[in-house]
N, C-alpha and C positions, 0 to 999 in steps of 0.2 A: 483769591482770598481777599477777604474787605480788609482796607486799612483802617487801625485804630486810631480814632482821632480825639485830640485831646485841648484846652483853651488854657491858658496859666497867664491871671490878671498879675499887672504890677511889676510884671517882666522882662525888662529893659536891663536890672542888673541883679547882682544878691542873691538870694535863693531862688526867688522866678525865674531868673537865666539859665543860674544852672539846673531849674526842675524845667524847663525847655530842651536843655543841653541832653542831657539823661534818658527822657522819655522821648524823646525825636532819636537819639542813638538806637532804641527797641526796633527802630521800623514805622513808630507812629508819624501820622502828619499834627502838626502842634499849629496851632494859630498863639503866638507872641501877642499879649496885649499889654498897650501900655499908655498913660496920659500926656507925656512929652513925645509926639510926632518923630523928632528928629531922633531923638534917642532909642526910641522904637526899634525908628527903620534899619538903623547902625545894627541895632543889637541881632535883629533879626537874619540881618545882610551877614555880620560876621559869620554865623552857626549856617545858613544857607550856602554861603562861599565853600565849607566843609563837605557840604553831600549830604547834608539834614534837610527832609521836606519839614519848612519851616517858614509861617508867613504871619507878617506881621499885622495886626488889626488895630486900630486908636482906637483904644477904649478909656475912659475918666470913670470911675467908678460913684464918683460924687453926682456923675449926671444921669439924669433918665434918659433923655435924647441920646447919649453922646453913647449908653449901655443898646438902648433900643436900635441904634444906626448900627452898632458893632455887631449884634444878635441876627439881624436881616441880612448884612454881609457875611456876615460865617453860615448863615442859612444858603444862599445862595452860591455856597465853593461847596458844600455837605448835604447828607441829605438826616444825618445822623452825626451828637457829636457824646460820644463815648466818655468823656473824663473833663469835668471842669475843675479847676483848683483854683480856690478862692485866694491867692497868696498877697495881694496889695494889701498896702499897711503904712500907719504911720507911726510917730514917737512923740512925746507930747512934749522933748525937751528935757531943763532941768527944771520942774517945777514943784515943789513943797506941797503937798494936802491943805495948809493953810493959805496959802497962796492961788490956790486953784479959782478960776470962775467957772462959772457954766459954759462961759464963749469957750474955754478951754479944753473943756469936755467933748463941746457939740464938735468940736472938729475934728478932733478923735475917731469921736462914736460914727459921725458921717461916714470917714473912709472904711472905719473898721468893724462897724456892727453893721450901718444900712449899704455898705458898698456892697459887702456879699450877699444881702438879702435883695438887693436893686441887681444884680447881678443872678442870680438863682434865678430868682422869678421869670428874667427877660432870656434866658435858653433852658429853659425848664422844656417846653416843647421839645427842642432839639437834643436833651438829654432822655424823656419818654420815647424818641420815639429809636434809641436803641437798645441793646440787646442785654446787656447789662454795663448798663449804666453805675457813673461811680462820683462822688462829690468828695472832694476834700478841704478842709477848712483849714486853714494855717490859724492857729492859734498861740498859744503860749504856756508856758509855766506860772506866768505871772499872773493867768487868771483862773489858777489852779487854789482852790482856798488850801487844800491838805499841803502841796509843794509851798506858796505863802508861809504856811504853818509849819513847816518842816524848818528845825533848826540848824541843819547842815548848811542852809544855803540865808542865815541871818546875818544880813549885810552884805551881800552879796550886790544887791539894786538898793538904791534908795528907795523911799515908801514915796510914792504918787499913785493919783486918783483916776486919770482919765485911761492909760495903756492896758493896768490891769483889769479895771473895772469893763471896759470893750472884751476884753479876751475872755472875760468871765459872763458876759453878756454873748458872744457869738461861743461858746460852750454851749449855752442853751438852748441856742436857737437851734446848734446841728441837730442837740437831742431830739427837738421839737418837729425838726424837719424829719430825720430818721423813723418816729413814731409814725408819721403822716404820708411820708412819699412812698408808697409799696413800688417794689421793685427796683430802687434806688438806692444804692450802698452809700450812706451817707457818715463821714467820722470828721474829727477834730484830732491835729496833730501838734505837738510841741516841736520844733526845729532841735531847740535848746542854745546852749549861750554861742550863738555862732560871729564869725567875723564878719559883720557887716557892715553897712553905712548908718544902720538900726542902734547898733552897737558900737559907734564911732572905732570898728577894728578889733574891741575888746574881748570879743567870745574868745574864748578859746576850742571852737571847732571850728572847721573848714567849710565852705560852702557848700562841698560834698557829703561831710557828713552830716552837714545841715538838712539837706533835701532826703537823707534817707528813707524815713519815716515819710515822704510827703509821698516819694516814688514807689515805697512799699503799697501807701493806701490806694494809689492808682492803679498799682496791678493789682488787686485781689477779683475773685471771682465773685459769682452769683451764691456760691458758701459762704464768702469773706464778710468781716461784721458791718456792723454799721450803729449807728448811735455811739459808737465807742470814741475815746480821748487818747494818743498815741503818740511817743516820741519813739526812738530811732534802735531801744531797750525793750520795748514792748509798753503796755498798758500804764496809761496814765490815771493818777486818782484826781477827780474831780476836786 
């Protein structure tokens, strides 16, 4: 039986770890990547000390080189890589809409709109050339305009420009891609308010329940949707 093989950027701690932890538990072989080398190799080393085939890759998602070097070395352990999850990310801070620059934005938008799409591109081969193939995009609520618009959860975030506007920007790219990539199970998930280092602790779900939804879209089959927007409840409204 071929092993299922799977990449999760950004995954050194927080929901990548444990969407490593999870999907290496199934059977899969998972390639760990992550931009701090030492922290990587830690995180990797821990879940591999367990009995998890699990191996760590330096991947920067801000870099071409550094995505293009990671994509040729997981080419050369694979000959097919079954499940990418776009999960790296950042936070822009505590910064006001009126306070916002563009320098503000672009650093954002780098890790979190061009990292997955500088990432996609560079194992897109290695995702065509298996069997059913599956993309997951970590996304948000916050770049949901309908949840935004939703008055249950008013005040919940303070209003800032760069976090949301990214997640409502890679919303559309998944669409874009799912229209485009035939044979390619392509979706956007919500984690939702999890405790993380994203969320200085504050979510109140677990990292576990966090990765739900991220786990679910990694297993779906060659039926499972694609284009679609997903937290850990089912269907997301754009």
């Amino acid at each position: 039986m071929t092993t299922t093989t799977a990449l999760v950027t950004g995954a050194n701690k927080g929901l990548g770890q444990e969407t490593v932890r999870r999907l290496a538990i199934l059977g899969w072989k998972v390639f760990l990547t992550a931009r701090d080398t030492s922290r990587g190799t830690k995180a990797a080393a821990e879940l591999a000390a367990t009995g998890l085939d699990v191996e760590f890759i330096a991947l920067d998602v801000t870099s071409d080189d550094s995505v293009r070097a990671a994509a040729d070395t997981v080419g050369e352990r694979i000959r097919h890589l079954d499940v990418l999850v776009n999960n790296a990310g950042i936070g822009e801070g505590p910064i006001a809409p009126p306070d916002a620059s563009a320098a503000d934005l672009r650093k954002v938008f780098e890790v979190n709109v061009l990292g997955p799409v500088r990432v996609t591109h560079a194992f897109l081969p290695l995702l065509q050339a298996a069997e059913q193939p599956r993309i997951v995009m970590v996304s948000s609520g916050m770049g949901s305009f309908a949840v935004t618009e939703d008055p249950r959860f008013s005040g919940m975030v303070a209003p800032s420009l760069g976090y949301p506007a990214a997640k409502a920007a890679l919303n559309m790219i998944t669409m874009q891609y799912a229209r485009a990539l035939d044979g390619i199970r392509i979706n956007a998930v919500d984690p939702g308010f999890t405790a993380t280092d994203l969320t200085n602790h504050a979510g109140f779900q677990s990292v576990s329940e966090g990765t739900d939804a991220i786990v679910k879209l990694a297993c779906i089959d060659a039926e499972g949707p694609t284009g679609g927007f997903f937290d850990r409840n089912g269907s997301v409204r754009w």
